[in-house]
Backbone as CSV, one residue per row, in Angstrom:
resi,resn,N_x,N_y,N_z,CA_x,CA_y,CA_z,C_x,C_y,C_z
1,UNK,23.950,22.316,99.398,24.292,20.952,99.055,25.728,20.709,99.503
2,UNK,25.638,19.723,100.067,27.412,19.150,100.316,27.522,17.899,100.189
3,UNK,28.774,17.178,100.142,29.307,15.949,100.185,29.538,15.301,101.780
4,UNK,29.775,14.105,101.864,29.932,13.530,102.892,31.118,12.788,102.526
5,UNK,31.789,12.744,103.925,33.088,11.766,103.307,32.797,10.887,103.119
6,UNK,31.512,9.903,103.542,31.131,8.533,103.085,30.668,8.244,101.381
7,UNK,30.451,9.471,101.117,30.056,9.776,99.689,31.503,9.870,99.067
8,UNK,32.707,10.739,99.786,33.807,10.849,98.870,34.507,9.645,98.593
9,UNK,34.549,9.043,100.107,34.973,7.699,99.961,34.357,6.201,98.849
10,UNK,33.152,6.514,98.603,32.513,5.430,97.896,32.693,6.047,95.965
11,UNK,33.072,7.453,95.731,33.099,8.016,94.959,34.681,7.507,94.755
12,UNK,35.493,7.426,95.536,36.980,7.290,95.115,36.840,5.874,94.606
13,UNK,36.059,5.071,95.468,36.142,3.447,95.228,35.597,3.227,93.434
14,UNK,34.487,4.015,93.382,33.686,3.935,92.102,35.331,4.023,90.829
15,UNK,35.589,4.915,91.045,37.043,5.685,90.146,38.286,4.410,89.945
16,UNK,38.060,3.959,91.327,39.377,2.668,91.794,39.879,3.689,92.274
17,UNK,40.135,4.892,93.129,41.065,5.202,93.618,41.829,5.063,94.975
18,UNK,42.891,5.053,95.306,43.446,4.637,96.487,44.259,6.218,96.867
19,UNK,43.344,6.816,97.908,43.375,7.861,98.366,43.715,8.113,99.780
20,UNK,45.218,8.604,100.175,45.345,8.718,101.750,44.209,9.570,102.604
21,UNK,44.401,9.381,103.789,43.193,10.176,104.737,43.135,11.858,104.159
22,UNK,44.319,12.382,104.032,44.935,13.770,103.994,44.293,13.920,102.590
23,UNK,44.215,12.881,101.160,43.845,13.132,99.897,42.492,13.301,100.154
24,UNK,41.374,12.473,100.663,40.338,12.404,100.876,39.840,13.407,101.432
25,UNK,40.552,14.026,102.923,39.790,15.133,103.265,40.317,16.345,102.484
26,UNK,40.846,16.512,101.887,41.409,17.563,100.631,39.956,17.624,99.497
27,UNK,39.903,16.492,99.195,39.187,15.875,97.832,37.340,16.412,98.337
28,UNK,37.210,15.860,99.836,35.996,16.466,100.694,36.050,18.072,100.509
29,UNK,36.677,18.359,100.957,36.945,19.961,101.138,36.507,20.733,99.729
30,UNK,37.548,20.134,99.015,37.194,20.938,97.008,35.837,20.579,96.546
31,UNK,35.430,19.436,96.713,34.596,19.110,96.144,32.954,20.060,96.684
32,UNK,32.885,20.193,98.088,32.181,21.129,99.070,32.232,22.464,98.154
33,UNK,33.725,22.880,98.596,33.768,24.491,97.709,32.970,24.427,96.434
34,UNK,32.959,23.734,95.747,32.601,23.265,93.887,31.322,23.581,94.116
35,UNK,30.344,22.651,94.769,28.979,22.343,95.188,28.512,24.177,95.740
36,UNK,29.507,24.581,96.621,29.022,25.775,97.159,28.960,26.942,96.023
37,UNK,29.754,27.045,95.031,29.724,28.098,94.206,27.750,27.587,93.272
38,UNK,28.195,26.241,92.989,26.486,25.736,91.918,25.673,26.324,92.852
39,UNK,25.702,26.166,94.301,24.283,26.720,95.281,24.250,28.464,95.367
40,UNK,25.474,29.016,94.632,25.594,30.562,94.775,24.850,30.557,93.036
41,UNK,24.984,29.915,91.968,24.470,30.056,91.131,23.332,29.848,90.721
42,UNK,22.615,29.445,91.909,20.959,28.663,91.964,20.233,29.950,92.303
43,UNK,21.155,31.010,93.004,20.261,32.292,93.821,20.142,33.178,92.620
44,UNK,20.709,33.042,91.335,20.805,34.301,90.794,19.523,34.207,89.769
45,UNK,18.664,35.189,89.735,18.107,35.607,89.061,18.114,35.448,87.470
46,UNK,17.383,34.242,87.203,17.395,34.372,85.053,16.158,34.529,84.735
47,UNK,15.391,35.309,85.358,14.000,35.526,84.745,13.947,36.230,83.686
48,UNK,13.181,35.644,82.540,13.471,36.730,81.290,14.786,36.427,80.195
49,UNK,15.298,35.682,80.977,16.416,35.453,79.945,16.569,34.213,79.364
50,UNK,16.388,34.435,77.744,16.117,33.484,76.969,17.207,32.226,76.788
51,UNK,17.397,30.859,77.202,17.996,30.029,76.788,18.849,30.022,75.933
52,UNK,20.258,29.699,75.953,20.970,29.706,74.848,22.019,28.726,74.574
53,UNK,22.128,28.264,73.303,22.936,27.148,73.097,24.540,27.209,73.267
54,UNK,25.121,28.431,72.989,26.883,28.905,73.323,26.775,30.287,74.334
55,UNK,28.144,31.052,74.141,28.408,32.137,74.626,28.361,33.032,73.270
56,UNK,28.391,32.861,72.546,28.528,33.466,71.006,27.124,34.063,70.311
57,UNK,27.141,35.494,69.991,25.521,36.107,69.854,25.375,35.561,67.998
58,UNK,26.075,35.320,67.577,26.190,35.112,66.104,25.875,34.015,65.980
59,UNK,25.848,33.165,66.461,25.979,31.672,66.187,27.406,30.544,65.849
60,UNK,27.124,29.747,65.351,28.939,29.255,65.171,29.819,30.151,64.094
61,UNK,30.903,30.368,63.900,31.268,30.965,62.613,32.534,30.553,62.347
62,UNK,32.387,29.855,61.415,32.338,28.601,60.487,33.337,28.861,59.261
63,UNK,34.262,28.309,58.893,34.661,29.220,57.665,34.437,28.197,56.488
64,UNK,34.471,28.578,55.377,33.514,28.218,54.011,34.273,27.066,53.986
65,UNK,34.123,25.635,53.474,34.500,24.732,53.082,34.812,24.566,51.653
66,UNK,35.670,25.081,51.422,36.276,25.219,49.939,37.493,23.917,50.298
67,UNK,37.970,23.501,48.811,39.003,22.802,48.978,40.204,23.714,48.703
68,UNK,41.326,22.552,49.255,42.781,23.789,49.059,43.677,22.509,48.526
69,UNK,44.895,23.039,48.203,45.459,22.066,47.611,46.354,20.989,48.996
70,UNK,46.356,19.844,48.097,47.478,19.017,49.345,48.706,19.240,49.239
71,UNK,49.427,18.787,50.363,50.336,19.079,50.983,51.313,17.498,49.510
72,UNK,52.747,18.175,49.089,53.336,17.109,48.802,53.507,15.688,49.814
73,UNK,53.785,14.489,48.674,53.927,13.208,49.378,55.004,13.278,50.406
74,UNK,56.098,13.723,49.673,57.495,13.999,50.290,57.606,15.078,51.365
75,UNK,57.020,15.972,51.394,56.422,16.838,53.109,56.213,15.928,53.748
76,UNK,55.056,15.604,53.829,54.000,14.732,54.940,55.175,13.576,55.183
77,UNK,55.465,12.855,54.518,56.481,11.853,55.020,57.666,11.769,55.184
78,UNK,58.330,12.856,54.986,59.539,13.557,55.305,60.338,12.608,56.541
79,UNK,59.141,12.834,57.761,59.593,12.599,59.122,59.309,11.144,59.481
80,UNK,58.604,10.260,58.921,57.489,9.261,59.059,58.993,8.415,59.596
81,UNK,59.060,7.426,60.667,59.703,6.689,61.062,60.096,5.142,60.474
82,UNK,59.100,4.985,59.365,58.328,4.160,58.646,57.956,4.283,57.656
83,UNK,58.130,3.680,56.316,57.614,4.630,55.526,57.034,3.502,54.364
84,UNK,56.119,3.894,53.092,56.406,3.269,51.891,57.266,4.464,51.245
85,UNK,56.553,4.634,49.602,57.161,5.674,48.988,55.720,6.614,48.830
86,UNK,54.850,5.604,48.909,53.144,7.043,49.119,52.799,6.662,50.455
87,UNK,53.167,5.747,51.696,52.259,5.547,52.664,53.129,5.776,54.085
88,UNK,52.138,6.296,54.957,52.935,5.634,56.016,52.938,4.699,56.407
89,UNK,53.718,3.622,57.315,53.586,2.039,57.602,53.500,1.952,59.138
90,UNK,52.587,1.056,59.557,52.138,1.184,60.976,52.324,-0.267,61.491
91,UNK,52.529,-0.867,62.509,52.980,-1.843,63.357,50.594,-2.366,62.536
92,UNK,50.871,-3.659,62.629,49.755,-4.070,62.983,48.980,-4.258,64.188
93,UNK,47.883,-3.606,64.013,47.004,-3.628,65.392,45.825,-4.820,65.494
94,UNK,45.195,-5.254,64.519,44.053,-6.370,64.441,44.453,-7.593,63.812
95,UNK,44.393,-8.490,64.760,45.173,-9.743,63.212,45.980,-10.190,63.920
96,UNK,46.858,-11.081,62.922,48.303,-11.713,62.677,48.573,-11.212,61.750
């Protein structure tokens, strides 16, 4: 499998990108190499080998969801640029 520069080129446009000749045939080139390693991974042999959801033989491992205590008011807002005396205060984003 490979790319075509008419493909890289319509692929940059898709992105919006504005790519010199030198970026493009760079961008051709990597993208080729990329494609060539997936076609080295198409030859290898997985017969027999069962599907698997991670790299991990255990499954996820997870640690217990217990609660812990919070952190003081005066920590956490220590640094706050903004402040109440329990909140932090944020520029408004929705609204007037």
């Amino acid at each position: 499998m490979s790319v075509t520069r008419a493909q890289v080129e319509h692929l940059a446009k898709l992105a919006r990108l504005r790519l010199s000749e030198e970026e493009l045939s760079g961008l051709e080139s990597d993208l080729n190499a990329i494609l060539s390693y997936f076609d080295q991974l198409q030859e290898v042999n997985t017969a027999g080998i069962e599907p698997m959801d991670h790299g991990g033989s255990q499954g996820a491992l997870l640690e217990d969801d217990t609660p812990h205590e919070c952190l003081p008011h005066e920590l956490v807002l220590r640094d706050a640029p903004d402040r109440t005396v329990e909140f932090f205060r944020l520029p408004r984003v929705l609204g007037g």
